[in-house]
N, C-alpha and C positions, 0 to 999 in steps of 0.2 A: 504493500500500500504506500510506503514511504517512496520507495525510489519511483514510485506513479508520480507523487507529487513533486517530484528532484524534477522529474521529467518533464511534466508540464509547466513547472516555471523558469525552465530552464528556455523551453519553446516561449514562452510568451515574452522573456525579456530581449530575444533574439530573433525578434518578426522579419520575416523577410520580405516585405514590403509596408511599412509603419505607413507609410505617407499617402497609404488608397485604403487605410479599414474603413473610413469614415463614409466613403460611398462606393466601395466593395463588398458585393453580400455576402459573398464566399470568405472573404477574412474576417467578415463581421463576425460570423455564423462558428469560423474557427477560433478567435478569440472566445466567444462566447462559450464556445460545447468545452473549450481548454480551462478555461478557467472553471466553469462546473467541476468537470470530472476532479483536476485540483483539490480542490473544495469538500466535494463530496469524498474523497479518498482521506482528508484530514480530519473529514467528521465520520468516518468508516473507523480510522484508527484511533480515535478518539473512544468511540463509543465500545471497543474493543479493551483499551486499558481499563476507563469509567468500568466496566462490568466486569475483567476480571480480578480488578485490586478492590472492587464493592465500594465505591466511590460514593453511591447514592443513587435516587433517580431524575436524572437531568430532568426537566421540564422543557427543555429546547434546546433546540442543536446547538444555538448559544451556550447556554449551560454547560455543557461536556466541556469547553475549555475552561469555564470558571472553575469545575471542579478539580480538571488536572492542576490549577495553578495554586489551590488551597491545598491539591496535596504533595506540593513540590514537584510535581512533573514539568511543567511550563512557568517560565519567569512570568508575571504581570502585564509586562508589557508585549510579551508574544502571546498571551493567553486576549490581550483584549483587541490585538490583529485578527487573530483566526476569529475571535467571535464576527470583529467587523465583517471579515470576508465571509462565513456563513451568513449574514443580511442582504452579504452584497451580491451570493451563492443566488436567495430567493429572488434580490431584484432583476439581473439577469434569466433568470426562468420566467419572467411574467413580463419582460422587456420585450414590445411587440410592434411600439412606434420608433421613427426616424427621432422625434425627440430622448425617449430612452432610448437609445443607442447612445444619442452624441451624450448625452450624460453616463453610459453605462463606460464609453470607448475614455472619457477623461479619469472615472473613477479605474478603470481598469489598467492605465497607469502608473496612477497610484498604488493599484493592487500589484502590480509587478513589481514591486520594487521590495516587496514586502521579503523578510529573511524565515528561512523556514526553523530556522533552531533560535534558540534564548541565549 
């Protein structure tokens, strides 16, 4: 699950055409499924620790990072990234206008920048 998300943000910070996602469907559509998958692989392995060190029971995919960071798994400030990018996981899933996009394509530079350990 980890090296999935080594991979995908490896791909996202190394686009090979940065300067057409904004009115490319096809790089939209590949930012987009790349960062899900990402996402979804850090809230896979998340939800994998949370259950077997009996963490609690998250209430939100948010959650599972607060609780790895109260029990020393993730520093604070890497636990409150991954929470961001699980919201930011759901806003790209229901992102379906030209205005989400160009908000989803600025926040998702942001999201690439993002370090996957503490």
């Amino acid at each position: 699950m980890l090296a999935r998300v080594e991979t995908c943000v490896s791909e996202l910070r190394n686009p090979s055409r940065p300067e057409i996602i904004e009115r490319d469907l096809r790089e939209q559509r590949f930012v987009e499924h790349t960062l899900q998958i990402a996402v979804q692989a850090a809230l896979d392995a998340a939800s994998h620790i949370v259950s077997d060190e009996r963490l609690g029971e998250p209430r939100s995919d948010r959650e599972l990072f607060d609780l790895l960071a109260r029990a020393g798994f993730l520093g604070d400030d890497l636990a409150a990234r991954l929470q961001d990018m699980a919201g930011f996981r759901n806003v790209l899933v229901t992102a379906t206008t030209a205005s989400t996009w160009r908000s989803s394509a600025r926040s998702s530079r942001t999201a690439s920048t993002i370090s996957w350990r503490s």
